[in-house]
CHARMM-style PDB file with segment names, atoms N, HN, CA, C and O in Angstrom:
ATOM      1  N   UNK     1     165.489  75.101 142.068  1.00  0.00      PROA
ATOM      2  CA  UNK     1     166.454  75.783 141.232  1.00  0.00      PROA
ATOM      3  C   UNK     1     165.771  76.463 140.052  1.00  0.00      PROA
ATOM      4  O   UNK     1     165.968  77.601 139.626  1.00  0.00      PROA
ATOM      5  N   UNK     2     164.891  75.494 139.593  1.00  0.00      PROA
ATOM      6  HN  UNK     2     164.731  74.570 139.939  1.00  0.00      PROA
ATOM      7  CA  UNK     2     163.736  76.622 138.520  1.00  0.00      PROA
ATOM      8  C   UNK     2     163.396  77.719 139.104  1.00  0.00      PROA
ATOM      9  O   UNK     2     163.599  78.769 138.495  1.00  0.00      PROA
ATOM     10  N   UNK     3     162.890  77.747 140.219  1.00  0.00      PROA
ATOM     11  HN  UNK     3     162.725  76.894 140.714  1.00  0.00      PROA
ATOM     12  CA  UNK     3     162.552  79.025 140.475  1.00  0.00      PROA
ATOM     13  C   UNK     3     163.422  80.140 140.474  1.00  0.00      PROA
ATOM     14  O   UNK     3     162.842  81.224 140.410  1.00  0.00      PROA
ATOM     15  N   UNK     4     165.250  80.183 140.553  1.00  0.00      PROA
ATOM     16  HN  UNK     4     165.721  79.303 140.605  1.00  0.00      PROA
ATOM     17  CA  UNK     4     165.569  81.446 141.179  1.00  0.00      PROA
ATOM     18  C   UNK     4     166.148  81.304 139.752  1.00  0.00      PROA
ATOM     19  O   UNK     4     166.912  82.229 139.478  1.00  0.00      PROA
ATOM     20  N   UNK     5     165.930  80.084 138.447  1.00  0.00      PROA
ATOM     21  HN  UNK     5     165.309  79.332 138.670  1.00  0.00      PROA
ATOM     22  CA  UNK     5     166.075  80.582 137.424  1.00  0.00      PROA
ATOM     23  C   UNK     5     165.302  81.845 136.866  1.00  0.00      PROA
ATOM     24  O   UNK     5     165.779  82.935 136.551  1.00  0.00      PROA
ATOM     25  N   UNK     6     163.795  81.358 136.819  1.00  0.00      PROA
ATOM     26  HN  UNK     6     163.407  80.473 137.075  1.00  0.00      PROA
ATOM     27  CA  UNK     6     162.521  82.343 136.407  1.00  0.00      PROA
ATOM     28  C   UNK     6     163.081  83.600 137.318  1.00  0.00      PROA
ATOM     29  O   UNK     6     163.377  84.628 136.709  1.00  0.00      PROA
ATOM     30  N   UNK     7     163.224  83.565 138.615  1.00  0.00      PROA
ATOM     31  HN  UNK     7     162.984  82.730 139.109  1.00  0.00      PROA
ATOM     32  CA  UNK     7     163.733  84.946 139.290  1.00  0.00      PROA
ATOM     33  C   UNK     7     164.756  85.494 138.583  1.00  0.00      PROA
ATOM     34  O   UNK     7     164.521  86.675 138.328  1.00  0.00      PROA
ATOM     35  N   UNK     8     165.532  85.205 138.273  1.00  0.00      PROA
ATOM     36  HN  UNK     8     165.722  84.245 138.481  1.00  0.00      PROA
ATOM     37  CA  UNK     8     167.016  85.933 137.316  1.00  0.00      PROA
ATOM     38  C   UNK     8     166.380  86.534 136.090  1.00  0.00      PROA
ATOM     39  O   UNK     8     166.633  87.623 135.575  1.00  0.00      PROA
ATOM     40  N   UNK     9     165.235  85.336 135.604  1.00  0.00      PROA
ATOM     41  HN  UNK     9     165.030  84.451 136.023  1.00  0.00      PROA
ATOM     42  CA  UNK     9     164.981  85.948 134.308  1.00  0.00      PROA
ATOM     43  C   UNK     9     164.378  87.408 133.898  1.00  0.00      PROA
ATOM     44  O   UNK     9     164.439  88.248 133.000  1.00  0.00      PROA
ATOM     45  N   UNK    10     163.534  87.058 135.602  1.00  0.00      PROA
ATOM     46  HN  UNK    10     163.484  86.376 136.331  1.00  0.00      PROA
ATOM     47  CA  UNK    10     162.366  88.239 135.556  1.00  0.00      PROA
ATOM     48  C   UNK    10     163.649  89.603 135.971  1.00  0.00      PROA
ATOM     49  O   UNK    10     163.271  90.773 135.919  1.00  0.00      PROA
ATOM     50  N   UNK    11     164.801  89.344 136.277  1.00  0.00      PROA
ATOM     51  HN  UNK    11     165.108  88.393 136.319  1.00  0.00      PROA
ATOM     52  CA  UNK    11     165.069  90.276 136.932  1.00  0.00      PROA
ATOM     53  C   UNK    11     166.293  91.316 136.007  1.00  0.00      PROA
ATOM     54  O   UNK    11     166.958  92.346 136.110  1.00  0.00      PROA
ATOM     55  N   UNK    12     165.989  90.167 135.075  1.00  0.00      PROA
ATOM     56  HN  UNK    12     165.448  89.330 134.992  1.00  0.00      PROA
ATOM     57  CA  UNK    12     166.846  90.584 133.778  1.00  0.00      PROA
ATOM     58  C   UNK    12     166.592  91.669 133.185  1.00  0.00      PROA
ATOM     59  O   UNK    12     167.491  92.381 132.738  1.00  0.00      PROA
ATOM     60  N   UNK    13     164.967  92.040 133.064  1.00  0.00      PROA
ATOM     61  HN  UNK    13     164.237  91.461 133.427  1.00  0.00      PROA
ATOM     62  CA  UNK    13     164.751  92.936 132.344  1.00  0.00      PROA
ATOM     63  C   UNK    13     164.989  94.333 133.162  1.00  0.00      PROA
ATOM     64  O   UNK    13     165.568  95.214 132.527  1.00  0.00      PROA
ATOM     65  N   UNK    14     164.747  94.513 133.997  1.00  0.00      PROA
ATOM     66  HN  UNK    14     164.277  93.797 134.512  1.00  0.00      PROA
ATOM     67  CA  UNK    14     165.278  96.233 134.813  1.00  0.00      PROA
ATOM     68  C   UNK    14     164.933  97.043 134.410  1.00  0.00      PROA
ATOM     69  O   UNK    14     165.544  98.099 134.249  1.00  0.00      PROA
ATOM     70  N   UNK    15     163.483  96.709 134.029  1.00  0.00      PROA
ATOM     71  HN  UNK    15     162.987  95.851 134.161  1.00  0.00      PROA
ATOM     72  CA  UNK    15     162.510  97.734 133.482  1.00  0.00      PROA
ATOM     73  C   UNK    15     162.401  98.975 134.744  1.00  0.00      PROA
ATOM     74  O   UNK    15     161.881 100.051 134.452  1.00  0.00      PROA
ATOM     75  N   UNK    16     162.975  98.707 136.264  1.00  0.00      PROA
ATOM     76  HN  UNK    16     163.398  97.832 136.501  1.00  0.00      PROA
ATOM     77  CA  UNK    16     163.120  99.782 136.700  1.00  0.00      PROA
ATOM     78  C   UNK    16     163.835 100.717 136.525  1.00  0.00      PROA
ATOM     79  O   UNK    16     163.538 101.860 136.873  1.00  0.00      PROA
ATOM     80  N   UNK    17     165.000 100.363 135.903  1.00  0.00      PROA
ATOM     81  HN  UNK    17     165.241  99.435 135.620  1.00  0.00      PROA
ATOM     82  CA  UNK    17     165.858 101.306 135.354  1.00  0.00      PROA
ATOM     83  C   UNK    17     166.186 102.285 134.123  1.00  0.00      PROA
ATOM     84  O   UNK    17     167.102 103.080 133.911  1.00  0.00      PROA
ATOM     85  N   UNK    18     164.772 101.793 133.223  1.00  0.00      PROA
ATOM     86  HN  UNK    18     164.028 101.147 133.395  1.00  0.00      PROA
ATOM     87  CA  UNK    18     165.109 102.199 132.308  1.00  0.00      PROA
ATOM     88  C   UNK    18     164.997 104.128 132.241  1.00  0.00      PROA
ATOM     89  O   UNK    18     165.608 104.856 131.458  1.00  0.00      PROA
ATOM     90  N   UNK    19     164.174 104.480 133.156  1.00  0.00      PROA
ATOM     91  HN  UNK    19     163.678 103.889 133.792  1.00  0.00      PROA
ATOM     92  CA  UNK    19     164.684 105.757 132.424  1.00  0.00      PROA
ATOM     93  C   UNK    19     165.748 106.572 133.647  1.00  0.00      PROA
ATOM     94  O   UNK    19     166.000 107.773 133.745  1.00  0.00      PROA
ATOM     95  N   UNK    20     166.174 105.545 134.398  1.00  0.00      PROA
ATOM     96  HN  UNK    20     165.968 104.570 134.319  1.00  0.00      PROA
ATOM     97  CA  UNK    20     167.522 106.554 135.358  1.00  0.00      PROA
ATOM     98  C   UNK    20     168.622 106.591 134.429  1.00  0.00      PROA
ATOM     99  O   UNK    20     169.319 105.853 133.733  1.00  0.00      PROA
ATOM    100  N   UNK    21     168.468 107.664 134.711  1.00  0.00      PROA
ATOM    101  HN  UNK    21     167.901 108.263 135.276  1.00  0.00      PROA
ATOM    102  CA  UNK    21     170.292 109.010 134.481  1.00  0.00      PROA
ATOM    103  C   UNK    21     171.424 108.599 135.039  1.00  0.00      PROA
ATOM    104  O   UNK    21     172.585 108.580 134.630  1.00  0.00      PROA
ATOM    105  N   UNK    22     170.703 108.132 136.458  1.00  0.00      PROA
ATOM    106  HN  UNK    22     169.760 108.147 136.790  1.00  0.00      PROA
ATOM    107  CA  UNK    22     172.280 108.349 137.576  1.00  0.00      PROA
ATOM    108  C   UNK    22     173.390 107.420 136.873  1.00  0.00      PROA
ATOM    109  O   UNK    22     173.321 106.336 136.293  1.00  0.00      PROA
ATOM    110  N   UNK    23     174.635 108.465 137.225  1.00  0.00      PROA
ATOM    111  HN  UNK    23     174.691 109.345 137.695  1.00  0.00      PROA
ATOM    112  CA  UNK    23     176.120 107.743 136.814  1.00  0.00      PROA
ATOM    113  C   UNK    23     176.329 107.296 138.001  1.00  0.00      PROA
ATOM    114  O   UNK    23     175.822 107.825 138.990  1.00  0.00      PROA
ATOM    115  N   UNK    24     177.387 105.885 138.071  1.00  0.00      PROA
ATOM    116  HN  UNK    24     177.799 105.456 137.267  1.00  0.00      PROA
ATOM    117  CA  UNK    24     177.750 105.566 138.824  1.00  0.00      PROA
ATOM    118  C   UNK    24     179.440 105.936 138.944  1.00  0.00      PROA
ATOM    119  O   UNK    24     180.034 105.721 137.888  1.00  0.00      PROA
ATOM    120  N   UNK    25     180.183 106.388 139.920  1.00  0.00      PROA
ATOM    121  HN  UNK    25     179.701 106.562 140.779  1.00  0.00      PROA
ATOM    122  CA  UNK    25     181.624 107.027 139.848  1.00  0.00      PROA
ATOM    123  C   UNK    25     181.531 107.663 138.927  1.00  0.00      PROA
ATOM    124  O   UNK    25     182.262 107.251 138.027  1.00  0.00      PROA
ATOM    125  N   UNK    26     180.722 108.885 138.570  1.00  0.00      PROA
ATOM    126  HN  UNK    26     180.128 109.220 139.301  1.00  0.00      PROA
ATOM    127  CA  UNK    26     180.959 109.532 138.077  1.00  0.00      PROA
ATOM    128  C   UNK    26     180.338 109.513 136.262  1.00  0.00      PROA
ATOM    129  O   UNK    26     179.563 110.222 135.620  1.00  0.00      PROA
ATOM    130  N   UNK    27     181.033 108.501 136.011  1.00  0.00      PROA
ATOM    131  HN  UNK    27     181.662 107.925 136.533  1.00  0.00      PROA
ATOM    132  CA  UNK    27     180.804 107.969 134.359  1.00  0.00      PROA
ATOM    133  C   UNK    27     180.363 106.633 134.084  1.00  0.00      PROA
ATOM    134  O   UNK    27     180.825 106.377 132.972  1.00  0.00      PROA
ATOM    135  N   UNK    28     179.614 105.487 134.569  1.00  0.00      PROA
ATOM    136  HN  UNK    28     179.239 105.695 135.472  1.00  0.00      PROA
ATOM    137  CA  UNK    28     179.100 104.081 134.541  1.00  0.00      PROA
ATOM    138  C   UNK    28     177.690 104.208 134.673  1.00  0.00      PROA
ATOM    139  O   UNK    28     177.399 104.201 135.869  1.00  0.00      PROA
ATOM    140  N   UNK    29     176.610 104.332 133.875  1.00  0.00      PROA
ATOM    141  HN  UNK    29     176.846 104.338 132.904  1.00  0.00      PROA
ATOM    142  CA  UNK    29     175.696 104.495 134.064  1.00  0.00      PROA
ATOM    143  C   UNK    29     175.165 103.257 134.460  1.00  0.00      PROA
ATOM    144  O   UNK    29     175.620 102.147 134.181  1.00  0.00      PROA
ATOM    145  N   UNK    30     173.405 103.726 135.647  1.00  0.00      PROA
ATOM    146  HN  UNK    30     173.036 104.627 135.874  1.00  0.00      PROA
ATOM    147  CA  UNK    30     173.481 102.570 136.121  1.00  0.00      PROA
ATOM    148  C   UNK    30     172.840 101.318 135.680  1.00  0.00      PROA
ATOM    149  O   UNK    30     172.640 100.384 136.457  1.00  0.00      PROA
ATOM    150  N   UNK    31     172.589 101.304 134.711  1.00  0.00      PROA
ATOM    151  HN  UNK    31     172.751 102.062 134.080  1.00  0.00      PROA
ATOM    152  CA  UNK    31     171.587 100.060 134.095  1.00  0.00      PROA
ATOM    153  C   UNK    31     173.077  99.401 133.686  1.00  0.00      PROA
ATOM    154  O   UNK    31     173.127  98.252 134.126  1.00  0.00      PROA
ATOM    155  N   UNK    32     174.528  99.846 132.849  1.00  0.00      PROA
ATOM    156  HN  UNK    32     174.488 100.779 132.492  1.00  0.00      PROA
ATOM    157  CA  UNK    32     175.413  99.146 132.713  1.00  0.00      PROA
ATOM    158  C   UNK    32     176.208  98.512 134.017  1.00  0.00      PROA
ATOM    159  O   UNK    32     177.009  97.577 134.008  1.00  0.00      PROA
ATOM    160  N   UNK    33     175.698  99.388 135.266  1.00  0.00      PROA
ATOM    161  HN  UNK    33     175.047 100.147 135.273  1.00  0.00      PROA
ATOM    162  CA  UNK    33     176.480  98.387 136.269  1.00  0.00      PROA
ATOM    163  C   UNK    33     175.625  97.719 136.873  1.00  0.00      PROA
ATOM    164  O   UNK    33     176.247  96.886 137.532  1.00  0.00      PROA
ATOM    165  N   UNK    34     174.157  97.561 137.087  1.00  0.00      PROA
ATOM    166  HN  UNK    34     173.652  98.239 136.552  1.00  0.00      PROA
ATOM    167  CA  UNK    34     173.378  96.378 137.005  1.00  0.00      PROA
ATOM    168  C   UNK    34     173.306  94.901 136.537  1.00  0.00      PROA
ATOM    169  O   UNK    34     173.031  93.878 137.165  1.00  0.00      PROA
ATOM    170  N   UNK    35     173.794  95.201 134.634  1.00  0.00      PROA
ATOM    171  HN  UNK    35     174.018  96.031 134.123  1.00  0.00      PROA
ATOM    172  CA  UNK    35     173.824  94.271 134.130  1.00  0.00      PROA
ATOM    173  C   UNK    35     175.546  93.454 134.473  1.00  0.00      PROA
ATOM    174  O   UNK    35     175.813  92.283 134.207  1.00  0.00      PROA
ATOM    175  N   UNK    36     176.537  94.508 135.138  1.00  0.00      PROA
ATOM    176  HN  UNK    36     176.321  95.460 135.355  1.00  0.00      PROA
ATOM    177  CA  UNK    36     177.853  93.759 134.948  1.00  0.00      PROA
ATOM    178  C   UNK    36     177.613  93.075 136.734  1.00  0.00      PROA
ATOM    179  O   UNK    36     178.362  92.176 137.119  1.00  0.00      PROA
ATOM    180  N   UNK    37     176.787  93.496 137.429  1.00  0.00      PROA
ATOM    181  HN  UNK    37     176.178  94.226 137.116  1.00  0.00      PROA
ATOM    182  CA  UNK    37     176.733  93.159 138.784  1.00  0.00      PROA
ATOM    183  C   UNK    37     175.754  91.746 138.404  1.00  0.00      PROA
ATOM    184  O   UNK    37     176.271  90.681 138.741  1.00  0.00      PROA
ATOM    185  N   UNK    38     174.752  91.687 137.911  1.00  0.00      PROA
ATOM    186  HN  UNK    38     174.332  92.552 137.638  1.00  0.00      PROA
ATOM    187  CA  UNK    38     174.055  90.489 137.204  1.00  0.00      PROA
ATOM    188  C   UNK    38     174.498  90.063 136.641  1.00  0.00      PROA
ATOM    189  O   UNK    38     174.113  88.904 136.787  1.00  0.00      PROA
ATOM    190  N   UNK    39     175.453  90.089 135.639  1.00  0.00      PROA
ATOM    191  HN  UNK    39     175.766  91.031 135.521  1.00  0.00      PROA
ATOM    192  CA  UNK    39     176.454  89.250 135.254  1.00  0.00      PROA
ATOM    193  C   UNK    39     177.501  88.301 136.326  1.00  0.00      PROA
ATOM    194  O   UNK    39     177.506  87.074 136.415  1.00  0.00      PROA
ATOM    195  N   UNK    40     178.039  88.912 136.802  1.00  0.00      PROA
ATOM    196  HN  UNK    40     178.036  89.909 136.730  1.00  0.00      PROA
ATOM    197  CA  UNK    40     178.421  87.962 138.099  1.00  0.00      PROA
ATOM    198  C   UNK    40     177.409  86.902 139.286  1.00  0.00      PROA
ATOM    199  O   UNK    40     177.517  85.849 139.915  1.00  0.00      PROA
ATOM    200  N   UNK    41     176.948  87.421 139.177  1.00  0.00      PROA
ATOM    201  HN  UNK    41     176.860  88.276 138.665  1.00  0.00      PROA
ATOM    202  CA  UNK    41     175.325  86.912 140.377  1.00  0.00      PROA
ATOM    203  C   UNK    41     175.204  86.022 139.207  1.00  0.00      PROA
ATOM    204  O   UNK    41     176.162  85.327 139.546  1.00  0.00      PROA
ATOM    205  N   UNK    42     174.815  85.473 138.110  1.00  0.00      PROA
ATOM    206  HN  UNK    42     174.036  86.037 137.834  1.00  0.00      PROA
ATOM    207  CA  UNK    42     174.540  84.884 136.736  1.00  0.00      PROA
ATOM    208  C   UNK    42     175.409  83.603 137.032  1.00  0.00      PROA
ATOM    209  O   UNK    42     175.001  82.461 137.246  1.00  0.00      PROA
ATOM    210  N   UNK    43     176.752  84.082 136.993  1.00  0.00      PROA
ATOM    211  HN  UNK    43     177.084  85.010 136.819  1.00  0.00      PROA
ATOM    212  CA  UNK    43     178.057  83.214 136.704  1.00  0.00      PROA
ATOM    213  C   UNK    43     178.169  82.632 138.138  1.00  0.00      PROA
ATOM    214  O   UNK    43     177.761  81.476 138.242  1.00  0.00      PROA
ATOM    215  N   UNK    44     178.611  83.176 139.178  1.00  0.00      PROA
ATOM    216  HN  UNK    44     178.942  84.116 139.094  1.00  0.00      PROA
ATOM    217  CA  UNK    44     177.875  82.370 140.335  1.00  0.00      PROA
ATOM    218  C   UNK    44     176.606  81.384 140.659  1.00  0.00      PROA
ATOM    219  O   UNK    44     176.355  80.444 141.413  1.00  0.00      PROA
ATOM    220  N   UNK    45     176.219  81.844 140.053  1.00  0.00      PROA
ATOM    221  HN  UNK    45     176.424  82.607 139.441  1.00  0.00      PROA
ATOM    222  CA  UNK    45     174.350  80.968 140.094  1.00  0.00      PROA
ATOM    223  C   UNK    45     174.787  79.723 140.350  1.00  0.00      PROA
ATOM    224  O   UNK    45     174.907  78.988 141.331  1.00  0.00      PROA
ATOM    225  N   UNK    46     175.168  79.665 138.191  1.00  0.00      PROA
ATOM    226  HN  UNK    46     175.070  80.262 137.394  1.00  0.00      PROA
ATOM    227  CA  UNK    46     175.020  78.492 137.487  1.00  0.00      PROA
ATOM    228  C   UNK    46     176.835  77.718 138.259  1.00  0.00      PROA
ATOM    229  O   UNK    46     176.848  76.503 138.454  1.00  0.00      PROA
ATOM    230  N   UNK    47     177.587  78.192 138.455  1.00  0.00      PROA
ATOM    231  HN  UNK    47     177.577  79.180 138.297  1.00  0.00      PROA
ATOM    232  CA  UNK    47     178.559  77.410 139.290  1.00  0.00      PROA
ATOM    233  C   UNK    47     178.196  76.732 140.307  1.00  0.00      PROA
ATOM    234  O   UNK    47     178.730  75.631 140.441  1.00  0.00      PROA
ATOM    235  N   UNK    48     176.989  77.265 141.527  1.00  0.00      PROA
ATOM    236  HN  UNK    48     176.555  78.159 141.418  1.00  0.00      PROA
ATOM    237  CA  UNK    48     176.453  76.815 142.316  1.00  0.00      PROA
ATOM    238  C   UNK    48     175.622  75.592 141.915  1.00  0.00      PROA
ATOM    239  O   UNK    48     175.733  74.507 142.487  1.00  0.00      PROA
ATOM    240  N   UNK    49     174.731  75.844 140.834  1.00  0.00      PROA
ATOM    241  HN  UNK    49     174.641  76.725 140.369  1.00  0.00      PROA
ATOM    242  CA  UNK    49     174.026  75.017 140.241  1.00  0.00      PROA
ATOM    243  C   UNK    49     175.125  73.569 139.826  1.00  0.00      PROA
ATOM    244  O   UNK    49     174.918  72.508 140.416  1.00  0.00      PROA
ATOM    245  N   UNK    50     176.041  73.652 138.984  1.00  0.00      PROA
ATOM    246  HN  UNK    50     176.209  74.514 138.505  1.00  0.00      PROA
ATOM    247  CA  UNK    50     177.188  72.566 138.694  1.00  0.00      PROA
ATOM    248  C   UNK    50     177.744  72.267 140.131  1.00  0.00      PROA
ATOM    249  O   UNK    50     178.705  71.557 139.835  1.00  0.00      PROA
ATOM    250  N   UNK    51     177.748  72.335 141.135  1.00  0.00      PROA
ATOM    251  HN  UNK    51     176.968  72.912 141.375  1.00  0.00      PROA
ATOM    252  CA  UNK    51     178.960  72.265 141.951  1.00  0.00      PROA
ATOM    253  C   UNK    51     177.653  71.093 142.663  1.00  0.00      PROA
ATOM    254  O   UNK    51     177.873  69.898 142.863  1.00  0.00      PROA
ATOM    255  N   UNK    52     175.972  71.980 143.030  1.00  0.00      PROA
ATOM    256  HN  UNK    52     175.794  72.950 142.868  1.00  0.00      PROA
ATOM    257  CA  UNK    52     175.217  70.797 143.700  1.00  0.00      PROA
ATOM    258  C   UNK    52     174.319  69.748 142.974  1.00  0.00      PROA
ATOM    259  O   UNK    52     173.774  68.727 143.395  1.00  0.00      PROA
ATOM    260  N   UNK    53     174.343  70.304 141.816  1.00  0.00      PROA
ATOM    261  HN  UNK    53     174.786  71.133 141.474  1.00  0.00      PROA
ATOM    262  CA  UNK    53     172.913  69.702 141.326  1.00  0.00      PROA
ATOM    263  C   UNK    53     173.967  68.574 139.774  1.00  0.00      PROA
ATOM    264  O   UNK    53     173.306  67.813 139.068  1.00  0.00      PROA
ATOM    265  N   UNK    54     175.191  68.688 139.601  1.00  0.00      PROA
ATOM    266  HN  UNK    54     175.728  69.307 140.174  1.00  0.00      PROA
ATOM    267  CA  UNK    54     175.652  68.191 138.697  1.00  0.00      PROA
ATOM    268  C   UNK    54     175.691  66.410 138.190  1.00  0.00      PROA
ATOM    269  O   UNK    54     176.736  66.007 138.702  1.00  0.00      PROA
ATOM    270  N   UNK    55     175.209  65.532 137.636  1.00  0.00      PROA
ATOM    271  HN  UNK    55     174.360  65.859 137.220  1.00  0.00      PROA
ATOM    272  CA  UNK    55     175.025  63.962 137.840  1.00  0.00      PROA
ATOM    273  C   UNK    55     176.616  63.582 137.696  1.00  0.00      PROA
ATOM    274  O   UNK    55     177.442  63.863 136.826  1.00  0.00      PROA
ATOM    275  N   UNK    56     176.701  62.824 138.916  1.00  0.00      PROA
ATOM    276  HN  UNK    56     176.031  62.596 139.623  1.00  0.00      PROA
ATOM    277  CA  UNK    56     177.965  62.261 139.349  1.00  0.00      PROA
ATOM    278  C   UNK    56     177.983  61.459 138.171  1.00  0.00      PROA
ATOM    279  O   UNK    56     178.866  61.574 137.322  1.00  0.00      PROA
ATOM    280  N   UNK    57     177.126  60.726 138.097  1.00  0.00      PROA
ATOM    281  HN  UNK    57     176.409  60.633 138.787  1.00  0.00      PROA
ATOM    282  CA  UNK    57     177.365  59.243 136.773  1.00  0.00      PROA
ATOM    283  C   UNK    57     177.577  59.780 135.634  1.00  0.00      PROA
ATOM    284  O   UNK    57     177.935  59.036 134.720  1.00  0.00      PROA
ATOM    285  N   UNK    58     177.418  61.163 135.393  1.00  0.00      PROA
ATOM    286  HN  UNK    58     177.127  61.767 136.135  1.00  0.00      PROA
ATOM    287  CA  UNK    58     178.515  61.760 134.206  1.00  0.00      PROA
ATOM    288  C   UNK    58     179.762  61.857 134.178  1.00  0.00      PROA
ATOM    289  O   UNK    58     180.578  61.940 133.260  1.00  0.00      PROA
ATOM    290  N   UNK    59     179.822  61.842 135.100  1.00  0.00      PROA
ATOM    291  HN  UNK    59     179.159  61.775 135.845  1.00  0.00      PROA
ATOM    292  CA  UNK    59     181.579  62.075 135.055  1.00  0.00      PROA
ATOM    293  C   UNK    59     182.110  60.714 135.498  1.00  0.00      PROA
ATOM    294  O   UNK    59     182.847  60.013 134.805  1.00  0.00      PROA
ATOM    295  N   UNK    60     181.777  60.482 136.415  1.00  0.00      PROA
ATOM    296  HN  UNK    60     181.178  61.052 136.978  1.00  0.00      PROA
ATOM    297  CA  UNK    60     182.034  58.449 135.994  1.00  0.00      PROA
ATOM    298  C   UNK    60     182.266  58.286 134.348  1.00  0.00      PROA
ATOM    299  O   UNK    60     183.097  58.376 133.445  1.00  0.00      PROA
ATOM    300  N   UNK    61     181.393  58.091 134.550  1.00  0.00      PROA
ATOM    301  HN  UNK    61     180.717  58.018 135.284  1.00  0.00      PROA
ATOM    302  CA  UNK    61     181.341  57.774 132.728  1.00  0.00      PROA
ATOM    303  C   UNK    61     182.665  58.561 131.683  1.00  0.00      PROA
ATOM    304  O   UNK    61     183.667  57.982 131.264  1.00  0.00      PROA
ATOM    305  N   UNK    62     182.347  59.782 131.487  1.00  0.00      PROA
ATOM    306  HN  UNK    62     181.533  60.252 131.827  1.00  0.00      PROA
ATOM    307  CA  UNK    62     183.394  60.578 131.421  1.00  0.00      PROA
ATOM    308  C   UNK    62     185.003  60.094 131.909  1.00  0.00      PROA
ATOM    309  O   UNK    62     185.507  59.786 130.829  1.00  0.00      PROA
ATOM    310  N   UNK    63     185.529  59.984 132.443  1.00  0.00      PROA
ATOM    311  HN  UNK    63     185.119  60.235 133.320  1.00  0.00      PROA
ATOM    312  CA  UNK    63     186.020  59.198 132.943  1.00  0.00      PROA
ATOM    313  C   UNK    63     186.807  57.800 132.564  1.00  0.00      PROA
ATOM    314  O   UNK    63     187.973  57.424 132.445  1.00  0.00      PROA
ATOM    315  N   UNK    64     185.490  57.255 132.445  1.00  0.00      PROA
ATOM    316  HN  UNK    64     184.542  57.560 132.541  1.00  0.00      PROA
ATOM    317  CA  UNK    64     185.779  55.751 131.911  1.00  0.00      PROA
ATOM    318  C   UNK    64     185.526  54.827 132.769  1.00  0.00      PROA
ATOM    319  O   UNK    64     185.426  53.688 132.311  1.00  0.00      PROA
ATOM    320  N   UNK    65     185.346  55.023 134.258  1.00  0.00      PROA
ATOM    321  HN  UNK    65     185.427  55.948 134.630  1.00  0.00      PROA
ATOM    322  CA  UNK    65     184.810  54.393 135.197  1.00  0.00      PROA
ATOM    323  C   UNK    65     183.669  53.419 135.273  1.00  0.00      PROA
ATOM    324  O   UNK    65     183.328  52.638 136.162  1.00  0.00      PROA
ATOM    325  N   UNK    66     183.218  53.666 134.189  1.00  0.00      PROA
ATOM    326  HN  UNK    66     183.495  54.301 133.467  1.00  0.00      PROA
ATOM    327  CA  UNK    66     181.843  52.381 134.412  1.00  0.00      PROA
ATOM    328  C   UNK    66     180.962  53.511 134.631  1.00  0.00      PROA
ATOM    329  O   UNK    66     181.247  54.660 134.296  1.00  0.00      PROA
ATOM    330  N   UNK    67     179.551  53.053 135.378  1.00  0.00      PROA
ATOM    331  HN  UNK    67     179.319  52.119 135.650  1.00  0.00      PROA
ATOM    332  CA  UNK    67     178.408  54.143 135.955  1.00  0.00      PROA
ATOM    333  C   UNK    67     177.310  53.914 134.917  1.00  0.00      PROA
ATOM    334  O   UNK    67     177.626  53.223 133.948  1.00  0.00      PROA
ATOM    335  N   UNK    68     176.149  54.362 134.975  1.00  0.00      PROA
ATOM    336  HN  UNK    68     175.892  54.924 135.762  1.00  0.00      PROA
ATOM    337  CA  UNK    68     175.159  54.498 135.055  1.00  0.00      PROA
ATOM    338  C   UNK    68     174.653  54.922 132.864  1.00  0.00      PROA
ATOM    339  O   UNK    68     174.390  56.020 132.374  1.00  0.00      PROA
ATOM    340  N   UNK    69     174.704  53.779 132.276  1.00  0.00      PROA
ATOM    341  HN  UNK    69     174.918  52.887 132.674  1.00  0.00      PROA
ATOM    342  CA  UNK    69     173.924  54.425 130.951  1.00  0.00      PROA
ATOM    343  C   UNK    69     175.438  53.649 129.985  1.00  0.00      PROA
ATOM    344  O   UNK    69     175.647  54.120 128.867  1.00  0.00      PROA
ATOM    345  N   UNK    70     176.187  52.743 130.391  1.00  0.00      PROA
ATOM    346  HN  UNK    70     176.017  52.360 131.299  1.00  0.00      PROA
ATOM    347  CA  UNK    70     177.244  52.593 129.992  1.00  0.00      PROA
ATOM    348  C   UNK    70     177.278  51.078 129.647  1.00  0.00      PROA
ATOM    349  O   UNK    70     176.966  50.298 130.547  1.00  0.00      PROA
ATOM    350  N   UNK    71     177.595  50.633 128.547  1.00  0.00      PROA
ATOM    351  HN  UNK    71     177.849  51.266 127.816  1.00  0.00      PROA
ATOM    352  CA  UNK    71     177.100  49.206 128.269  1.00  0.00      PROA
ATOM    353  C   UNK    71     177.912  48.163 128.984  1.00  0.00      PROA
ATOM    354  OT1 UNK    71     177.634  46.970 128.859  1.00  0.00      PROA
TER     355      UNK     71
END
């Protein structure tokens, strides 16, 4: 999961884009619909990330359930 963090990061910058013109429909230039298309891909990620990688014994805990770090 580090890794396709560092990948997002590197991919953040869009130093390929910086000197395109092209509009997108007309009027959306495209480095702003990059970043709103990476913005979603972003927000997906990290949902993916919570949904597999999240510690169950937090939310136990949370909860009130007993679990793991709880006296």
């Amino acid at each position: 999961m580090w890794i396709v963090v560092a990948v997002f990061a590197f991919l953040h910058w869009d130093f390929w884009l910086w000197d395109d013109t092209t509009l997108w429909f007309g009027f959306l230039p495209v480095g702003l619909a990059y970043h709103a298309f990476y913005s979603l891909a972003a927000g997906l990620l990290w949902w993916l990330f919570i949904r597999v990688a999240w510690p169950e014994h937090v939310e136990r805990w949370a909860r009130g359930e007993g679990g793991e770090g709880e006296p």
